[in-house]
C-alpha positions in Angstrom: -32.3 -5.4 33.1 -33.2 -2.1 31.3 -33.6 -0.3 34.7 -30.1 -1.4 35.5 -28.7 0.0 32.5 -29.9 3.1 32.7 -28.6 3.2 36.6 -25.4 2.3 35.0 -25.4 4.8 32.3 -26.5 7.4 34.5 -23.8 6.9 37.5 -21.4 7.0 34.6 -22.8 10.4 33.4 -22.4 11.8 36.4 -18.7 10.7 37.1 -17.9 12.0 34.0 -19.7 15.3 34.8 -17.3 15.9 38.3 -14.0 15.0 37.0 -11.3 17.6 36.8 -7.7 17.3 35.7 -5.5 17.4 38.5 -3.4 20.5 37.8 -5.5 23.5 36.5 -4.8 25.0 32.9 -1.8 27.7 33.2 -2.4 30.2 30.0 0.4 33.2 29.3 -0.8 35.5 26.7 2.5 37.4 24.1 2.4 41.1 24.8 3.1 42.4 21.3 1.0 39.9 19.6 -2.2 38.0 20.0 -0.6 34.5 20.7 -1.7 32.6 24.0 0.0 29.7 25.1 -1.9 27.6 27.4 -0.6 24.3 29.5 -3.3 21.5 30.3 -4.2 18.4 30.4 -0.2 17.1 30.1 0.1 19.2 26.7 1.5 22.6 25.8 -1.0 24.0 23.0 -0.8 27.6 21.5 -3.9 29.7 19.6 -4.5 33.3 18.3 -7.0 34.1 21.3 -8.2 32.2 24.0 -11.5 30.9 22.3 -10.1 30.2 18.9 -8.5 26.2 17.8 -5.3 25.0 19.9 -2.5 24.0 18.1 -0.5 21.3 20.1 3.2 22.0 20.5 4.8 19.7 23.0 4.0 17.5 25.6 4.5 18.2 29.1 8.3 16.3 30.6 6.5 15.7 33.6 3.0 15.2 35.6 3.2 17.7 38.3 1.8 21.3 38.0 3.2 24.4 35.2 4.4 27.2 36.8 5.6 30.8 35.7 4.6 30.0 32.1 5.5 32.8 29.4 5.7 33.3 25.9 7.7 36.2 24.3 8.3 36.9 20.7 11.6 36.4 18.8 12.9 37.2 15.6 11.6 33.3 13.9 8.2 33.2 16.1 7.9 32.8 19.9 9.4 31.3 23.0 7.8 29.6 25.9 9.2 28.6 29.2 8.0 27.5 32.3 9.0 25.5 35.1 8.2 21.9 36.3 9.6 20.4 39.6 11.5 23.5 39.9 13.5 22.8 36.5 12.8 25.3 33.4 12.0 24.3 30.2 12.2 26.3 27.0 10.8 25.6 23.8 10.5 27.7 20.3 7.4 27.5 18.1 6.9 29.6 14.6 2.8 29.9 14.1 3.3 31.0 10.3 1.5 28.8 8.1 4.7 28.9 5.6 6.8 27.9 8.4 4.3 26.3 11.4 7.5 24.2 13.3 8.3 23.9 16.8 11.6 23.2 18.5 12.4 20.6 21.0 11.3 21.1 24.2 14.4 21.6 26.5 15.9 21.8 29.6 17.4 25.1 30.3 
């Protein structure tokens, strides 16, 4: 019995080891700033660099692959578009403590 739990254990292991989301991350990094959007695993997260804590913003309308992500900065923080299914979709986020809030994710 303990022989088959450790066969069981370790097949599991190893699935867990090979599986890969189905659409690879997309990241976009702000050109006049050091804020990095980055779309995976059917989230939208931002950070300050690629290595520090995500922040989750929205999540994704739909479950087929980001494209043409971007993030600019604007006057109250930063907008990020992208396109899904050949629709784009627009969303604001502000990363200020003081004022941390995201819009709606929307349809453009």
């Amino acid at each position: 019995m303990g022989r088959l739990i450790s066969c069981v254990a370790l097949a599991l292991a190893a699935a867990a080891c090979v599986h890969e989301d189905d659409h690879p991350a997309v990241t976009a990094q702000a050109s006049d700033s050091n804020v990095v959007v980055r779309a995976e695993f059917g989230r939208v997260w931002w950070s300050r660099c690629a290595w520090s804590e995500p922040h989750e913003l929205w999540a994704l309308p739909d479950a087929a692959s980001v494209e043409d992500l971007r993030v600019s900065k604007i006057d109250s923080g930063y907008v990020v578009t992208f396109h899904q299914r050949g629709r784009e979709w627009r969303g604001t986020f502000n990363p200020d403590p003081k004022h941390a809030e995201s819009g709606a994710l929307a349809r453009d």
